[in-house]
N, C-alpha and C positions, 0 to 999 in steps of 0.2 A: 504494500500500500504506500509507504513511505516512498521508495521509487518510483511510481507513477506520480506523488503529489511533487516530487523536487525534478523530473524530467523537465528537457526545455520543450517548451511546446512549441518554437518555432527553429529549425535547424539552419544553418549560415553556411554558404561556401562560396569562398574567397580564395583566390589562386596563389594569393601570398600570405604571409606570416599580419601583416601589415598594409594600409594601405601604400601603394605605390610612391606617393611621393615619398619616402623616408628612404629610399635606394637612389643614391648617384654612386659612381665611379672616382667622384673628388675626394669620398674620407681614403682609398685606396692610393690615389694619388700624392695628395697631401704625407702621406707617410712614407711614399716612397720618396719624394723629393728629399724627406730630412735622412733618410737612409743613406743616397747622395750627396748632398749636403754634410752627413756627418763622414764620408766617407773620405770628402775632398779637405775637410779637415784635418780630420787624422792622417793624411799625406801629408799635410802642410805646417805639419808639430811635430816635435822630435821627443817632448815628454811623455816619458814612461808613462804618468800616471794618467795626463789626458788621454794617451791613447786608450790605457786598460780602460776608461768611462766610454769613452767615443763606442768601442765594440759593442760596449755593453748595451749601450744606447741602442748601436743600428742594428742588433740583432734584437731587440725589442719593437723598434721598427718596424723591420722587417716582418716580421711576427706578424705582428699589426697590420701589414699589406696583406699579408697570406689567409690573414682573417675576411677581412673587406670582401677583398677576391671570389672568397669561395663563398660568402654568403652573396653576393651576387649569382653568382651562377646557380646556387643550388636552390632559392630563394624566389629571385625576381626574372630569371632566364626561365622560359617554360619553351615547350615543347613547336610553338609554331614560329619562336625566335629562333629553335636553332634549326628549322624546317627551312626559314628562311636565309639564315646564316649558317653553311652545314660548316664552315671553319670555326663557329664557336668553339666547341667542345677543343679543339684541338689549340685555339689562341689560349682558352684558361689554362689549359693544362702547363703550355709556352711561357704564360704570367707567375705562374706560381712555382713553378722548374725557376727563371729566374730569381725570384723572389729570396728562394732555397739559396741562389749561387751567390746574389747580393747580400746577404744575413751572414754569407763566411766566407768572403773578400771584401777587402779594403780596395779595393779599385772602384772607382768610381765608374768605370765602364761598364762593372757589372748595373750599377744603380740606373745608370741610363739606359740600358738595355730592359730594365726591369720601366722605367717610366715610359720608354718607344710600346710598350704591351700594351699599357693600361689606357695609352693614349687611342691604340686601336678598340678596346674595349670598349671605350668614353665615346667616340663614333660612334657603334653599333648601338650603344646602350640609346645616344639621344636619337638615333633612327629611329626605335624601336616609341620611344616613349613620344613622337611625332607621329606615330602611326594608329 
């Protein structure tokens, strides 16, 4: 009796977690720039200690991007995004492989390479949210 009186009587299906506006590509982005940014610094310091903080940092960072990332995809990408986009699946997978190689190098190449992704990402995403 009790579960029939506390059942909802009206059931909700929504394709996201959330409504849609709360998904950009910029919180991904934003974090990979300081991963870069912290990467071009610790080139540009020769102190022990700032650099042991610097790694600390961009592998937190980094972190942080590989989060974004994959809530994006797993989240807000659905089935007729990547129908339309059949290199999605294969650009996240690109983004987050980098993400992995910028979090354990200090090269700043790698940070750029890990931003040239997101920036494809950030295309497709505002396609998708124009359509």
């Amino acid at each position: 009796m009790f579960s029939r009186l506390f059942a909802p009587r009206v059931t909700a299906h929504a394709h996201c977690d959330l409504p849609c506006g709360v998904y950009d590509p910029a919180q991904a982005r934003i974090e990979a720039e300081s991963v870069k940014g912290t990467q071009e610094k610790y080139q540009a310091n020769e102190d022990a200690h700032f650099r042991a903080r610097a790694i600390i940092i961009k592998e937190q960072r980094a972190e942080a991007v590989k989060h974004h990332l994959s809530v994006l995809w797993s989240d807000y990408f659905k089935a007729p995004h990547f129908e339309k986009y059949p290199q999605l699946h294969q650009l996240f997978n690109d983004a987050l492989k980098a993400a992995s190689a910028a979090k354990g190098s200090t090269d700043p190449a790698t940070g750029q390479a890990l931003l040239d992704y997101i920036a494809e990402i950030d295309k497709i995403f505002w396609e998708t949210k124009q359509a």
